[in-house]
C-alpha positions in Angstrom: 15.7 138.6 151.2 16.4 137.2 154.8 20.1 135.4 155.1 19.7 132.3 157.0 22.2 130.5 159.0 22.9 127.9 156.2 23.4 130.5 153.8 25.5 132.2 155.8 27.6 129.1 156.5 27.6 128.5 153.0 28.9 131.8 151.9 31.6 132.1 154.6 32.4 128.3 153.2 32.2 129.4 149.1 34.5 132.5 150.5 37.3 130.9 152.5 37.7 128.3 149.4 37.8 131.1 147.3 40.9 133.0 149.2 42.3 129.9 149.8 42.5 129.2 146.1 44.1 132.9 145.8 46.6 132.6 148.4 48.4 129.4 147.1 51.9 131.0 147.3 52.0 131.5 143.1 52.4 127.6 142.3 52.2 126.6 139.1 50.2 123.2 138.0 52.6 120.8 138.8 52.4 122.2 142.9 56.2 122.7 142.7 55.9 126.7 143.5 57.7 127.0 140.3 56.0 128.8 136.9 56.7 127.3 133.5 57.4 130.4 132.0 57.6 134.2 132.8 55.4 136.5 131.3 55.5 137.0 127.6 58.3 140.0 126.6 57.2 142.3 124.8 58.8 145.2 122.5 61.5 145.9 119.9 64.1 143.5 118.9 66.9 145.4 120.5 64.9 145.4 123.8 64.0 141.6 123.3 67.8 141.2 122.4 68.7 143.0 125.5 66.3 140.8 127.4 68.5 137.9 126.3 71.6 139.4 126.6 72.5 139.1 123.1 74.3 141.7 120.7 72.2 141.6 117.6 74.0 141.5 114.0 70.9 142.9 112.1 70.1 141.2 108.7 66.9 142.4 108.2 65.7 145.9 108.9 62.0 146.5 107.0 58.9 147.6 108.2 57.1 144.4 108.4 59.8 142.0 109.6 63.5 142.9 111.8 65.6 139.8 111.9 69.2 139.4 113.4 71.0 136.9 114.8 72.6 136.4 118.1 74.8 134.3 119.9 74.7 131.8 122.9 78.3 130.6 123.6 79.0 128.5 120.4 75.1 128.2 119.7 73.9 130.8 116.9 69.7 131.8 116.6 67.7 134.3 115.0 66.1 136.5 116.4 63.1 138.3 114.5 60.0 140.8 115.5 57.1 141.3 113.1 55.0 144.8 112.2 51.7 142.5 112.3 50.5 139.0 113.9 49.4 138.2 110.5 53.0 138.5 108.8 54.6 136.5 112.2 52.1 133.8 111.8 52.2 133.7 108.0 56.2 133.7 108.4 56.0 131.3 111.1 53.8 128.7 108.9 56.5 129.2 105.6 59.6 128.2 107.7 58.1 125.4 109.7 58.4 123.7 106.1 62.1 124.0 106.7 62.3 121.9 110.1 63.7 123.9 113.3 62.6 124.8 116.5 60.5 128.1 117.0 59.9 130.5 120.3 57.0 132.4 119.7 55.9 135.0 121.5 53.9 138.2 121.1 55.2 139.6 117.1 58.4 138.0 117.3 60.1 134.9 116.8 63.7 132.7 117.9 64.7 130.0 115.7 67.3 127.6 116.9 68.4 124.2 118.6 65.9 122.9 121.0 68.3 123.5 123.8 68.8 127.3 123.6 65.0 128.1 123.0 64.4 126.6 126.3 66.7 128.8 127.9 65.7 131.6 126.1 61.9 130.9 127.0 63.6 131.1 130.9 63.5 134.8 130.0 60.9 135.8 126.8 58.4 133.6 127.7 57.0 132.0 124.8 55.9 128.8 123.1 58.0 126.5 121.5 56.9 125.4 118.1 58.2 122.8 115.9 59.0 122.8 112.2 58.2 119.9 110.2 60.7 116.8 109.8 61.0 115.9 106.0 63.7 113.3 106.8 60.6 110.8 108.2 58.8 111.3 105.0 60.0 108.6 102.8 61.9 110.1 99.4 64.4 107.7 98.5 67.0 109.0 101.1 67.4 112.7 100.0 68.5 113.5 96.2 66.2 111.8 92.9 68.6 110.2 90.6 67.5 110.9 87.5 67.2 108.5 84.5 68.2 111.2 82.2 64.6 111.6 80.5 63.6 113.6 83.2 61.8 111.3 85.0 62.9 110.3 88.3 63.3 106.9 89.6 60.5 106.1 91.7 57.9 108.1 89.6 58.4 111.9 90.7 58.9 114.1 87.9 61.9 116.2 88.4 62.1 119.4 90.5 64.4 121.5 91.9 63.8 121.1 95.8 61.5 122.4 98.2 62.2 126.6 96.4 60.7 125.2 93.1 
């Protein structure tokens, strides 16, 4: 196949774009040369806790989930790392019940105030995930007084909370 001028032009054009686009000086998609997050950490929970600067007091040590909790100045989180992505995810869908803020990265997860996961996303990377807000739901302001045949006012029959 014979290159003509306008092919050539047109591949010196397609490759000057091309470097252009890969010389852009590592801006993110906002333009402001800054990224929104680093790259996802990686590893144990005492290297992730190192990451973070944190101390961990372990409460959990089993082979499918590690979990401890660390400290931010007067803020408190938990810090956990999972065997599998299954057991994070599945983990990860049972405590969003409970409300909460989640940073989820690669098998492992910090639960805490909004505030403190951003910071902490500064340096893990991450996604923040939020749990769900039962307070919008509307059920009569928190506790079911009872009408003492175990029936509830307002038509629930009774339970014992979200654990059974």
């Amino acid at each position: 196949m014979r290159l003509t001028r306008p092919m050539l032009a047109l591949t010196g054009a397609v490759a000057v774009l091309a470097l252009a686009g890969c010389g852009s000086g590592g801006e993110d998609a906002n333009g402001d040369g800054k990224n929104a997050a680093p790259v996802m950490a990686t590893g144990s929970l005492e290297h992730l806790a190192a990451e973070v600067k944190c101390e961990p007091n372990m409460q959990t040590d089993a082979d499918t989930i590690r979990q401890a909790i660390c400290e931010k100045g007067k803020e408190k989180y938990v810090l956990a790392t999972f065997a599998t992505d299954r057991g994070q995810r599945e983990w990860i869908e049972t405590a969003k019940d409970y409300g909460g803020f989640y940073l989820v990265g690669r098998k492992w997860v910090a639960v805490g105030e909004e505030k403190v996961l951003e910071d902490l996303r500064g340096r893990l990377g991450g996604d923040v995930e939020e749990g769900i807000d039962h307070s919008a739901m509307d059920h009569g302001g928190g506790a079911h007084p009872s009408d003492g045949a175990g029936e509830e006012e307002g038509g629930h029959s009774g339970h014992s909370g979200h654990g059974g």
